[in-house]
N, C-alpha and C positions, 0 to 999 in steps of 0.2 A: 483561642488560637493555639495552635500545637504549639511545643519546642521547634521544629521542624518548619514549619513555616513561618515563625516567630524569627528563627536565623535566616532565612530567605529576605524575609522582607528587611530585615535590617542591612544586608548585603546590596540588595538592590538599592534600597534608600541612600546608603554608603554612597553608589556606586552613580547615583542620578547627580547627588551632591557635589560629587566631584566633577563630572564632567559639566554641572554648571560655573562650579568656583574657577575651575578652568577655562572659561568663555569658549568649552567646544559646546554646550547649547545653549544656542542663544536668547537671550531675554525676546519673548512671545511666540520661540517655538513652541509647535504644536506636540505631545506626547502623547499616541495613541497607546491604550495599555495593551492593545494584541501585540503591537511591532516593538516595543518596550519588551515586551513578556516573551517571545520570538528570540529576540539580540539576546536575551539572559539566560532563555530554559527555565522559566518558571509561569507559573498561571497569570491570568487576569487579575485574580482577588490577589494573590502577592502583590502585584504591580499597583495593585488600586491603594493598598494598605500603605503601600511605603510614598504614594503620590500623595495620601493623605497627610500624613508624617512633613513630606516636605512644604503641603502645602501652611501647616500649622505655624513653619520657622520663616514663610512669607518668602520663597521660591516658587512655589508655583497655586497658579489660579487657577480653580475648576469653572468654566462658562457651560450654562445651562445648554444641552443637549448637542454642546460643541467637546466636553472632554475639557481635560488639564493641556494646560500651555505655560511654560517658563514666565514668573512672573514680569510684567513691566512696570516698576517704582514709576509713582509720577515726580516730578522736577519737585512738588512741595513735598513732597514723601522724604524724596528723598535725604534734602538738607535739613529734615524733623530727625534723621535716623544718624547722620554725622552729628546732628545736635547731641542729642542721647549718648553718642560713642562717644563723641569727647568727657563728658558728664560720668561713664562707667570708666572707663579705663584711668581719671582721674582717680578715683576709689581706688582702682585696683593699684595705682603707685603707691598713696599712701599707706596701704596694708603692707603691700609689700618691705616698704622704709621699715618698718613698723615690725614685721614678723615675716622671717624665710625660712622654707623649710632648709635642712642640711644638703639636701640634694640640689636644690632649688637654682645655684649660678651653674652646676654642670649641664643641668640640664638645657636651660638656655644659652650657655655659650655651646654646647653639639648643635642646637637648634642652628642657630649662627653660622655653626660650621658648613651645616648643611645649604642655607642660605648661599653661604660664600661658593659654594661648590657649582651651584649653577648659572651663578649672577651672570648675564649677558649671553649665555646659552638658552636656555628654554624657558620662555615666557609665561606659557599656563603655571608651568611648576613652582616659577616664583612668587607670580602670585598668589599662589594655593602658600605656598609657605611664609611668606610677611603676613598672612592673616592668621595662620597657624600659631603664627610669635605672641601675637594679643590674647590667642586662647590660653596657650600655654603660662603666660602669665598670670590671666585669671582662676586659674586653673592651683597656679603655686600660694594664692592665697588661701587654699582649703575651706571656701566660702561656696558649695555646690550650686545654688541661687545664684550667685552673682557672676559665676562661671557660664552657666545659660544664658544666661542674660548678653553677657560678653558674645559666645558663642553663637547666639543668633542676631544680633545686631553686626559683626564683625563677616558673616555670611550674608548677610543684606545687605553690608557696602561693598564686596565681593561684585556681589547682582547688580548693583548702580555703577561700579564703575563700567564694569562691561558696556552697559546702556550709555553714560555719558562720557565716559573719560576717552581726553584727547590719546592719551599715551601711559604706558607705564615703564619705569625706571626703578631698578632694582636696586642701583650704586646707592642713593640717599636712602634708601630703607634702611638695607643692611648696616653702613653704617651708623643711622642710628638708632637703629637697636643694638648696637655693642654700647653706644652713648649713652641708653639707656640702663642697660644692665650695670655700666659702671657708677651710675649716682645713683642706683639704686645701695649697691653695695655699700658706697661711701654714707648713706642713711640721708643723704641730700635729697629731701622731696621736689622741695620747689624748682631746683635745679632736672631732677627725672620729668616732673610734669611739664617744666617749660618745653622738654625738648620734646615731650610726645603731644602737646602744642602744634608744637611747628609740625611734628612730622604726620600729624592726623590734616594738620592746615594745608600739607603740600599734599597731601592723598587728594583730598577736597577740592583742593584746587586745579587738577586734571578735570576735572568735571566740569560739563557744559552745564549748569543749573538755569542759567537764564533763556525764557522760550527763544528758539528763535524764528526772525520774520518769517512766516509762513504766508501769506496772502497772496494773493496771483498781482493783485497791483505792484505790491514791493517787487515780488520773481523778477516782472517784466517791465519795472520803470528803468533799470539797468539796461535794457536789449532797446528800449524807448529809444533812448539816447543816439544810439547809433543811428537807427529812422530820420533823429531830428540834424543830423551832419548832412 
């Protein structure tokens, strides 16, 4: 692939990423690549290239002779990939305790700031930025593997909450991730992991995981009732 379309496609990819992280497309919209490639100014095969790309980070699923649509996690998917998160981002506190770069607390407290700056204004943004926070941390451990890792797990609970979560609240994020960065600093592991414990616990906990009743009996045992008055 040229330079040239090598920039496109990552542009594009950029560009799909976002506006899923964002919950403006929705988990099992459909993405055709003419109307993708249309809205962008660029080809099909750009469009197909950077679909592929997203489809690899577990955003979007190609169905045979139907095209890519916005991935939809199943309910066991999904609490296997908060499993996982909790599991990497531990890691990435104790490296952190352990070894910071010099630049390493400006950077996360501007991150912060940035945070602070929209909290309770614009919702897609925040969310794009509390998951921003985790890469960026895996990010200061200088571990390029363990950063991907971070980065596509962190973009898959991104896609679940859209799908399940009741609500999201920016106020207990952002606080703690200031909670965080400060025991990290003091070298306090068990004290940074307790709180990203809790604050992976309370992301998770927006989440509907458990099916719910779906059967036309349950539906209409409720409307029964009234019948039987």
């Amino acid at each position: 692939m040229s330079e040239n379309k090598t920039t496109l496609t990552d542009a594009v990819h950029d560009l799909l990423r976002k506006a899923i992280i964002e919950q403006a497309l929705k988990p099992g919209m459909r993405l055709p690549e003419d109307t993708v490639g249309e809205q962008f100014g660029v080809s099909r095969t750009i469009v197909r290239h950077a679909l592929v790309r997203l489809e690899h980070e577990g955003l979007v699923v190609t169905r045979r002779n139907r095209g890519a649509f916005v991935a939809e996690p199943s309910r066991d998917e999904a609490q296997h990939v908060f499993e996982v998160r909790r599991c990497l981002e531990n890691d990435v506190i104790r490296i952190l305790c352990e070894r910071m770069p010099p630049s390493g607390y400006d950077r996360l407290e501007a991150h912060v700031r940035q945070e602070e700056a929209v909290k309770g204004k614009d919702g897609p943004v925040s969310i794009r930025l509390a998951g921003e926070f985790h890469v960026l941390l895996a990010e200061l451990t200088g571990n390029p593997v363990l950063t991907r890792y971070v980065s596509e797990i962190v973009l898959r609970c991104s896609l679940i909450m859209s799908l399940y979560a009741r609500s999201h609240s920016s106020d207990c994020a952002v606080d703690e991730h200031s909670q965080i960065i400060d025991a990290i600093r003091a070298g306090d592991a068990p004290r940074a992991i307790e709180i990203m414990e809790h604050h992976l616990g309370a992301v998770a906990g927006r989440a509907e995981f458990s099916a719910p009743p779906d059967s036309i009996q349950f539906i209409l045992s409720h409307y029964g009732k009234e019948l039987a008055q």
